[in-house]
N, C-alpha and C positions, 0 to 999 in steps of 0.2 A: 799599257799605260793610258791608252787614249777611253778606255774601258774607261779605267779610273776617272778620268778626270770629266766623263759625260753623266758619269750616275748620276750625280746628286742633282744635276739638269734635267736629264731625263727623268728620272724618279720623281718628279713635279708634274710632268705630262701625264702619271700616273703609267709609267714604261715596264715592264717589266721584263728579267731577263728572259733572255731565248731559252723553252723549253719547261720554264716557271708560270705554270696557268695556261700554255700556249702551244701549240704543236708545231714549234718552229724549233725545237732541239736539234742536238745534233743529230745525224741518223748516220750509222755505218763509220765508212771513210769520207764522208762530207767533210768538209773544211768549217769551223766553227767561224761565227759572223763578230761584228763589232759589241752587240749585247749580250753574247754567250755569256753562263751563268760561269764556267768556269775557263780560265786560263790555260790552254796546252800548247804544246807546239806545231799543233795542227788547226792553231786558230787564226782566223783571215781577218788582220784590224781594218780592212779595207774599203767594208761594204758592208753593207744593212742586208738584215734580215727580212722577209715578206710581213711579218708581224712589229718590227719596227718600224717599218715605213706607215704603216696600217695608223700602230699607234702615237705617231707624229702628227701625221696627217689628220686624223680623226679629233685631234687636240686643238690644231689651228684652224680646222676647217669652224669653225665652231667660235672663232675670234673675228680672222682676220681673214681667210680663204687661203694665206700662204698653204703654201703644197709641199710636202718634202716625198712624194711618191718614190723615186726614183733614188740609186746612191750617191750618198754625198762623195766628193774628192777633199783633201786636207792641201792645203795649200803648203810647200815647198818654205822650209825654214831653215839653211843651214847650221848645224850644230853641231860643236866640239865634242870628240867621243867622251870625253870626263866629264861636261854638264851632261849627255845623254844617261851616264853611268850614275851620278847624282841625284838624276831625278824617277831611274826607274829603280835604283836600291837602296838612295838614301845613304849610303856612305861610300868614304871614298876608297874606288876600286882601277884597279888596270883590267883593260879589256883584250880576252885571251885570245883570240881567233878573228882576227881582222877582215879574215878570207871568205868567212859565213856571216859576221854579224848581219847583215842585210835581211836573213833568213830567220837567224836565232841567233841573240846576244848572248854572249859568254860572257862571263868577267874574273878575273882574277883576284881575294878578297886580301886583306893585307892578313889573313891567315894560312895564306896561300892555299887556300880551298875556291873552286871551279862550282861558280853560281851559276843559275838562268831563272828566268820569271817563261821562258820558253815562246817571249814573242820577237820579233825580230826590232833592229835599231829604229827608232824614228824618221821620219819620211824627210830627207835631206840631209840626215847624217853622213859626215864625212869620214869617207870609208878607201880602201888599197887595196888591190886585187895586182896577179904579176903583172897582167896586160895593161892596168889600168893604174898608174902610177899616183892619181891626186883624183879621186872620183868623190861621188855620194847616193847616199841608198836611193830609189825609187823602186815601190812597188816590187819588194824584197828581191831585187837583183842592186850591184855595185855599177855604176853607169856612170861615165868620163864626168867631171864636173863642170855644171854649166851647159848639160845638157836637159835641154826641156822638151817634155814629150810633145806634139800637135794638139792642140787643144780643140776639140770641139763644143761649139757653145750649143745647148739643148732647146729645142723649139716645138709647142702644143701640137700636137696632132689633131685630127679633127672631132668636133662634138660629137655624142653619141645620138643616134636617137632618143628624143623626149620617153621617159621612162611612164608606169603608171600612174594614173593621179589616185593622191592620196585619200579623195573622199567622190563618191558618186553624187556627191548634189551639196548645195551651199556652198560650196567656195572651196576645192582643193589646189593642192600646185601638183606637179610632177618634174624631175629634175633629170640633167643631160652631165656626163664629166666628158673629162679629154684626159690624155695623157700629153706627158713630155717625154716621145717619143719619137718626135721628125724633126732630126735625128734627137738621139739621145744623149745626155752630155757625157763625154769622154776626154778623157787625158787633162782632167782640171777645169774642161769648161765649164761655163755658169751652167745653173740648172733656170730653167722660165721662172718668169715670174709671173702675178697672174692668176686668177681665179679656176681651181680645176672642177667644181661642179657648179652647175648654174642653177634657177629656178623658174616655174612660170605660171599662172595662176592656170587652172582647168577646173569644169565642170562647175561654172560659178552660178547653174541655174537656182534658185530656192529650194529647196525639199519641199515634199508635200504637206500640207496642213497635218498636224498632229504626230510629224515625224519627232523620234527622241533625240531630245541635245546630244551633241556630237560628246560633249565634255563627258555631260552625265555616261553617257554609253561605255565609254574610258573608263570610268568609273565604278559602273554595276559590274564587268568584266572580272573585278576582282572577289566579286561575294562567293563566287565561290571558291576560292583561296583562304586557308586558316593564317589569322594574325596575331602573334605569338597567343597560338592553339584556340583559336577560336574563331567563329565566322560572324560576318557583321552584314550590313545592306550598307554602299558605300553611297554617297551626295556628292557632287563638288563643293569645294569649297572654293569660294574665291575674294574672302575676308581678306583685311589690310596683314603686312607684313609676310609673304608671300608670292613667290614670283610666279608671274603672270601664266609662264610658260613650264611651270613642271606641274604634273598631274597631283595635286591634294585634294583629298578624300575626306569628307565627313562622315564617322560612323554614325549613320541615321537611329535615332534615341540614344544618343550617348554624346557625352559634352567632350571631344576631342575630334583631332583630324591628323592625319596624316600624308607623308609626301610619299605615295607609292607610286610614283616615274618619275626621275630626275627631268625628264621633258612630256609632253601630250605629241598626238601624232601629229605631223605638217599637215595646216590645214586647218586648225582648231583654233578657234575666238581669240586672242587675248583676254576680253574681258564683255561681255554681257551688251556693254552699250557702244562696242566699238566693229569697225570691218575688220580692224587689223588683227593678223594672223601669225599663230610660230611658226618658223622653220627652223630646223634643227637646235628647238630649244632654244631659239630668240625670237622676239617680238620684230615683225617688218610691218612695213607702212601700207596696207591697200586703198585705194582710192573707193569712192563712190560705186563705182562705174565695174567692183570687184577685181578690179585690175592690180597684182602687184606692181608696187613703186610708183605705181598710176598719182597725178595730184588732182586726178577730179574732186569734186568739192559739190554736199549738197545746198543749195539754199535754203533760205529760211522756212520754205517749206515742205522741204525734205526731199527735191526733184532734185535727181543730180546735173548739174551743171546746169540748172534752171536760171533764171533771172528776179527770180520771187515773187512775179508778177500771181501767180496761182492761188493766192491766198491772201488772206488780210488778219492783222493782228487786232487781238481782243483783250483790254486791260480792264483791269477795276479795282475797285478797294471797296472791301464789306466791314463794317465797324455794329450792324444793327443787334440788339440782344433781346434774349425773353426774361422775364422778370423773377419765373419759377427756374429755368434753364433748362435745357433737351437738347434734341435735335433741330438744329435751323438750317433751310438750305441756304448755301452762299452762291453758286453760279451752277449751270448748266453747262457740258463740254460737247459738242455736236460730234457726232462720227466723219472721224478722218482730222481730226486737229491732231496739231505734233507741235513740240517743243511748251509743255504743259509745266506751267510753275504758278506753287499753291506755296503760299509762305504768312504764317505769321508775324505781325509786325513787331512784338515783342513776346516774351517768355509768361506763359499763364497754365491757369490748369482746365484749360479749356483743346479738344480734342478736333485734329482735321480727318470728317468721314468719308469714304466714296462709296456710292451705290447705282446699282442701274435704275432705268425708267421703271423696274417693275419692281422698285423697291428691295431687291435683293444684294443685301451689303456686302464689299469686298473688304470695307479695310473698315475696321472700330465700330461695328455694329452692335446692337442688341444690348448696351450699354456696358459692352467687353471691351478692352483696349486691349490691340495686339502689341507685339511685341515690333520695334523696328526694324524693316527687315527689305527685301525685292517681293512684290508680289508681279505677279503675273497675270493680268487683265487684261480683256478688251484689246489682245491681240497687241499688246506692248507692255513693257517692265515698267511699274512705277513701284520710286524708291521713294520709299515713308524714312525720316528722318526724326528723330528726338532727341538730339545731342541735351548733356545734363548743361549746357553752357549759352546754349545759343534758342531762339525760337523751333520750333515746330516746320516742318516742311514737306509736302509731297511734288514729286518732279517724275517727268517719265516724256524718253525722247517720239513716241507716237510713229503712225498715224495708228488712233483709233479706231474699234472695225467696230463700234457700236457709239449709242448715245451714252452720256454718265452726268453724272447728278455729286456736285462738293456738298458735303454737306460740315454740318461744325457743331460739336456736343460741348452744350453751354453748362459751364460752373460755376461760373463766374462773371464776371463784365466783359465781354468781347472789346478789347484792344484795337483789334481789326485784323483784316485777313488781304493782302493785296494777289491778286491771280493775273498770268497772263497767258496765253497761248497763241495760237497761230490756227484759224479756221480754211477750210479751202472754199475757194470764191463760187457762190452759187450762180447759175446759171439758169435760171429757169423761168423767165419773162414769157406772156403769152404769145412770143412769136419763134418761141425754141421750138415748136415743132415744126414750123413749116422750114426754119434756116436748117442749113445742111454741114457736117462738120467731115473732117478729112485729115487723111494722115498727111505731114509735111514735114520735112527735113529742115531744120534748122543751118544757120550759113556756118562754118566751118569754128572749131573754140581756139583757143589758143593754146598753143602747145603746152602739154605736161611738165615740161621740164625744158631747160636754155641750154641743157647738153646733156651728153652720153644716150641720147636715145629718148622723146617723149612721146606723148600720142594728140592727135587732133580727133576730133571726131563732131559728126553732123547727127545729133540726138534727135530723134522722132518724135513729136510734137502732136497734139491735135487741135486741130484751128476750125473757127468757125469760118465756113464760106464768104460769109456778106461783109466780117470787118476783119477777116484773118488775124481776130485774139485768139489766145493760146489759154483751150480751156481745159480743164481735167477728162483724162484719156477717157476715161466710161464714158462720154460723150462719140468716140468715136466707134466700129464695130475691132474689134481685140483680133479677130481670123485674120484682116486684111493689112497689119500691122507690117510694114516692111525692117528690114534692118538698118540698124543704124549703120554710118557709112563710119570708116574709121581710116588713120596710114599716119606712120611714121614720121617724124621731123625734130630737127637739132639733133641728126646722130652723131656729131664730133663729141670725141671728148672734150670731158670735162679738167681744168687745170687740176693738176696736183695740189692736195691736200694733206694737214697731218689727218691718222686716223688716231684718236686718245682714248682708248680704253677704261673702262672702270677701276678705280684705284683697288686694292685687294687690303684685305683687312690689315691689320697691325701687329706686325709680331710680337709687340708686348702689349699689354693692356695699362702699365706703367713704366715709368723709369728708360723712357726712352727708348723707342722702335724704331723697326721703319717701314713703309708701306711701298706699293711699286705697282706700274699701269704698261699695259704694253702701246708704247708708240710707233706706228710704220709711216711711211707716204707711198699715200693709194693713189689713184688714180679713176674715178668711175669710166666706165667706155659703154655701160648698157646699163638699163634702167633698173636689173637686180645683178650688174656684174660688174667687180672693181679687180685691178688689176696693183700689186706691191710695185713701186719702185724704187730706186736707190733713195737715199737721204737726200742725195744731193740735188736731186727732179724738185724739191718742193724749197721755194726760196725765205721763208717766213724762220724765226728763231725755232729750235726742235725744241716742242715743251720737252720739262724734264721726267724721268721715269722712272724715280724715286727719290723719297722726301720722308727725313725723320716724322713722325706720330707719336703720341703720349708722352711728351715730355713730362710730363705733372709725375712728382716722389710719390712712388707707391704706399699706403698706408703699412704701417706697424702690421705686425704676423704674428702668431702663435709660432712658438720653436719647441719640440719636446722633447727632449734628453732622453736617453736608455732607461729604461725599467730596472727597477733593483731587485732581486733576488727575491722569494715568496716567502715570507715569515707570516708562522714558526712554518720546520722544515716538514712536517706533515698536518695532512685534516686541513681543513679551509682556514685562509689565511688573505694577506692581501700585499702587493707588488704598489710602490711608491717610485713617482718620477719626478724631477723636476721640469715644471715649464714656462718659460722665459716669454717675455714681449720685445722683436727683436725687428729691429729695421728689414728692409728686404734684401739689405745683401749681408746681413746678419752679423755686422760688425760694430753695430752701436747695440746697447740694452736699455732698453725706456721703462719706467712704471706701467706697473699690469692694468692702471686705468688706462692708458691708451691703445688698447686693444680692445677688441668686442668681447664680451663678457660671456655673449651668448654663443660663441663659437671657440670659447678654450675646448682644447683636448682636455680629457679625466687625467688625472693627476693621482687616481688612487683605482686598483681594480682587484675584486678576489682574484683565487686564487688555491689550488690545491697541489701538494705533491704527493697525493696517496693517503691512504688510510693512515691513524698514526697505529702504534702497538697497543694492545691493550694494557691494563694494567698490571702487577706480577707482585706476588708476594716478597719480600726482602727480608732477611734473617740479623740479628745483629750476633757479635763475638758469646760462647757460651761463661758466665761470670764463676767465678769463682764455687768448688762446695762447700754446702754449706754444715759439713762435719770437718772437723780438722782431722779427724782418727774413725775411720771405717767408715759405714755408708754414710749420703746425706742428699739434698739437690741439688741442682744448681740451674738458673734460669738465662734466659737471651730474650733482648727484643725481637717481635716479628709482626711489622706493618706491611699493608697492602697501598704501593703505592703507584702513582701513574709515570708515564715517561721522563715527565716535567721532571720526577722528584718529589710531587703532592702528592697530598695524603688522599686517599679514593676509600670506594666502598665499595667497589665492582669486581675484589677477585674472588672467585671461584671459594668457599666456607671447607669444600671439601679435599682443597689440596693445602689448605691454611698447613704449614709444619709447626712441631709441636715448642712449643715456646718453653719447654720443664724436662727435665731428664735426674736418673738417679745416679748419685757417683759414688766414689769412694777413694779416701784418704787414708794410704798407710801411716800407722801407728809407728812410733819410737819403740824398738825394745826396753822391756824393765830391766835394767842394770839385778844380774843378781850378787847376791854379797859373798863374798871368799869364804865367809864362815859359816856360812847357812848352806844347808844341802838343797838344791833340787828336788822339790818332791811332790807328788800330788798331796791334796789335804788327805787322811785317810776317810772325817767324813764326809767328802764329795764323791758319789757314786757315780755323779754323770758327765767324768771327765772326756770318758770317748764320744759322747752327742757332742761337747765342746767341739772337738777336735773335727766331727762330722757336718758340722752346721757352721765353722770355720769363727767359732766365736773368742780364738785364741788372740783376736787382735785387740780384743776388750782387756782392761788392764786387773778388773779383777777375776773374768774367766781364767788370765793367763798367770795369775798369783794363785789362786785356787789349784790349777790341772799344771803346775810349771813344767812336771816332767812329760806331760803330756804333751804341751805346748812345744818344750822345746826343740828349736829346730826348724818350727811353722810359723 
């Protein structure tokens, strides 16, 4: 029963049973586990299988870090053997064997036939053995009542060694689990609560110039893989309405994409213009400084944990126009400017272009407008923008590794064009050669984070000697660069917290749902590790974790009733149904206007049941001859008609039957007279051809030849 009543839970985790897609079946005489596919009496409700803990685990780890590694215990609920009998057969039974139920439930049916589902009584069931006068089950033995086995409560074992990092250069993590196994819980105790795998950023150097996106490479991986039957060259995509963190695919020359990884490997971008990284198919926070959970921060000019002092901001507004219209330049962008924003002040049909010093266009040149898109320039992303609603824009977070040149393709009357960015502060007065510039440690930052673990760190600076300002590193030599100094602070945890989850979709789309978010209270104790604890640790009200959705009446539906029989019964023909415009729980009937017109079902479709017969000649009754006395005709109708009963023209001329025949009608004998003799005439000579040629039935043949005749 406890099967029963975990499916439809677990079937949500995406669980499935033991030995279904999974090589956790049963084997031999093994004892079958709690998700066994089938029910026997050699099956153990007691404990998880290696592949259900797997896919528990695997499900939460991916939420919230709870851990279900290890097996659960059922907590002790004494129960009346007749609710037991209730609820595992659904009517009501007396239970045969008192002596075994703990083991395997019998029950007695009021047909007096001996039932079992073949698992034993639930865990606390009150049960009678000889020794044991008033007991209950534990652990399919019958055990005194009121006794409770020692409980041990289960406690983490130690971290593993950090595992491999996920990516050789630009930023991977590599991850560490523990078990709850010192000790492991037994006899009912709690199982840890507690994060079982951790994370930690590695290998955060840059790659080398020209190396391929980490995403794109994810990507190309699949070209050569057929998608349904066919090969493509794959892109990333990482267009709106798609999560950050599963691998979608553009097939390059073709207008679709698709999601082929439900996540990207740990260690891959979120998104283009951010540090932050997936792990296991979530988006986490990295700092500046490539640090998971790190809260370094760059300044304004793009130095992490800088003071902003390195740079100085460059604003303007261009409104000037040509009279024929072209190309005009608006501003010049010096190499190493970052935080670059190019905006029109209002909506025209006037274009923003970029090109370099040598005149070589990146974005709307040659009097081509591209389409809007990310380009890739000048060693940083700039995003060209053309919303149908709003002005014109190009933005790109920098630094630039070259000079660039805005320019603006006139159609019109320039509106104006406002630009700002952020330049880095030159240095180069004619006494820069003789002063001398050195690497120095900056005084100490302030902690990452006010608990569960942040970082401090003394950033390497380059200062000139004579006033120790702090000027761009290429000033000092790059070989003699020391490290930056780093160490730990505010490792207490942090107070308990709810954790609120993402609401999950709505099981109706009308007529009232409901939706549901998972709530726990976490706890943070390390900068990517949070620890579950009871409800009761977190003092605040517990949001709620489920709430109706769609309330709004679903629109009118199409309803379509049974098809009717094919008329006619052969040859093509056509089946008619009716169908109804019918509220959604299909108890009201509305006019068929208030339905969409463009999505009725057909109401009429062919239809054959076979060839029909062809058509066949028909004979009518033969009429009457037409001699009252010896031979004569006599005629029948004969039409050639079709199935129906119609009249056709299509049968067959040579089986036509013949519509005419010759008949013949017996004659009355001639009364002869008492007084007259019988006789032939003497002068008829040809009374024997009469009689030969059977023309006795003729009335003067048979007056002529009488004596011949008579008799025939």
């Amino acid at each position: 029963k406890v099967t029963g009543c975990l499916s439809p839970l677990l079937g949500s985790f995406g669980m499935n049973h033991d030995g279904i897609g999974n090589s956790c079946g049963t084997k031999g005489h093994e004892a079958a586990k709690l998700m066994a596919a089938h029910i026997t009496a050699n099956t153990n409700p007691f404990s998880w299988s290696a592949c259900s803990r797997d896919y528990i685990t695997s499900f939460l780890e991916k939420a919230t870090g709870v851990s279900l590694h290890q097996n659960y215990w059922f907590p002790f609920v004494p129960s009346p053997m007749d609710t037991v009998i209730r609820v595992v057969y659904s009517f009501e039974s007396v239970h045969s064997n008192s002596l075994k139920m703990c083991r395997e439930l019998w029950c007695l049916s009021k047909s007096n036939r001996c039932v079992t589902n073949s698992i034993p009584a639930a865990e606390g069931t009150l049960c009678q053995t000889g020794s044991i006068e008033k007991g209950w089950c534990y652990q399919g033995e019958c055990v005194p009542f009121g006794t409770w086995p020692q409980s041990i409560d289960g406690d983490w074992g130690p971290w593993s060694i950090w595992g491999e990092c996920s990516r050789t250069c630009g930023g991977g993590v590599s991850s560490s689990i523990r078990h709850c196994d010192s000790p492991a819980p037994s006899g009912g105790g709690k199982y840890c609560l507690g994060e079982r795998k951790r994370y930690r950023s590695c290998n955060t150097d840059p790659c080398p110039s020209g190396s391929r996106d980490f995403r794109e490479k994810q990507c190309a991986d699949f070209d050569n893989m057929p998608f349904r039957g066919k090969y493509y060259n794959w892109k990333p995509y990482t267009g709106g309405g798609v999560k950050p963190c599963a691998l979608n695919c553009l097939a390059e020359g073709y207008n679709f994409y698709t999601e082929r990884a439900p996540a990207v490997i740990d260690g891959t971008q979120c998104n283009a213009d951010s540090l932050d990284i997936c792990i296991n198919g979530e988006c986490k926070h990295v700092g500046c400084d490539n640090i998971l959970g790190s809260d370094a921060k760059e300044d304004r000019c793009r130095v992490c944990g800088g003071d902003g002092s390195t740079c100085e901001a460059i604003e303007g507004f261009f409104n000037d126009s040509l009279p024929r219209g072209g190309y005009m330049e608006v501003v010049q962008i010096p190499r190493g400017s970052v935080h670059i924003e190019i905006k029109e002040v209002a909506m025209s049909k006037n274009y923003i272009a970029l090109k370099s010093e040598e005149d070589d266009y990146y974005i709307n040149g040659a009097w081509t407008i591209d389409w809007p898109r990310k380009f890739d320039v000048a060693g940083t992303a700039f995003h060209y923008k053309r919303p149908t609603d709003e002005p014109e824009s190009l933005e790109a977070l920098g630094p630039t590794s070259e000079n660039l040149i805005v320019m603006i393709l006139l159609q019109e009357q320039n509106l104006g064009i406002r630009y700002k960015f952020n330049v880095p502060i030159s240095r180069t007065g004619s006494g820069d050669n003789e002063v001398g510039f050195a690497w120095n440690h900056l005084p100490w930052s302030e902690c990452s984070a006010t608990c569960a673990g942040g970082v401090q760190k003394q950033e390497v600076v380059c200062k000139r000697l004579d006033d120790s300002s702090i000027v761009q590193n290429n000033y000092c030599d790059p070989d003699s660069k020391p490290p930056e100094n780093q160490r730990a602070c505010n490792t207490e945890p942090c107070p308990p917290e709810w954790f609120i989850g993402d609401w999950s979709e709505c099981s109706k789309t009308c007529d009232g749902g409901m939706r549901s978010r998972t709530v726990l209270c976490i706890r943070k104790i390390g900068p990517s590790e949070e620890e579950t604890l009871d409800n009761t640790n977190c003092l605040t009200h517990r949001p709620i974790e489920k709430e109706p959705c769609n309330n709004q009446s679903c629109p009118p539906q199409w309803v379509a009733l049974d098809w009717s029989e094919c008329t006619p019964k052969c040859g093509p023909g056509f089946k008619h149904r009716i169908v109804l415009c019918k509220s959604s729980d299909l108890l009201k009937t509305f006019p068929a206007a208030q339905c969409q017109e463009e999505s009725k079902p057909p109401v009429r479709i062919r239809c054959s049941l076979g060839r029909c017969p062809p058509p066949r000649w028909v004979t009518g009754d033969w009429g009457q001859c037409s001699a009252q006395c010896g031979l004569g005709q006599q005629m029948r109708t004969v039409q050639c008609l079709s199935y129906t009963g119609q009249a056709s023209s299509e049968c067959p001329e040579t089986l036509r039957p013949p519509s005419m025949q010759q008949c013949e009608s017996k004659c009355d004998s001639t009364p002869i007279s008492n007084t007259e003799e019988c006789k032939d005439v003497n002068k008829v000579a040809y009374c024997p051809l009469v009689l030969k040629f059977k023309f006795c039935s003729r009335a003067y043949f048979r007056q002529m030849c009488c004596k011949t005749c008579q008799g025939h």
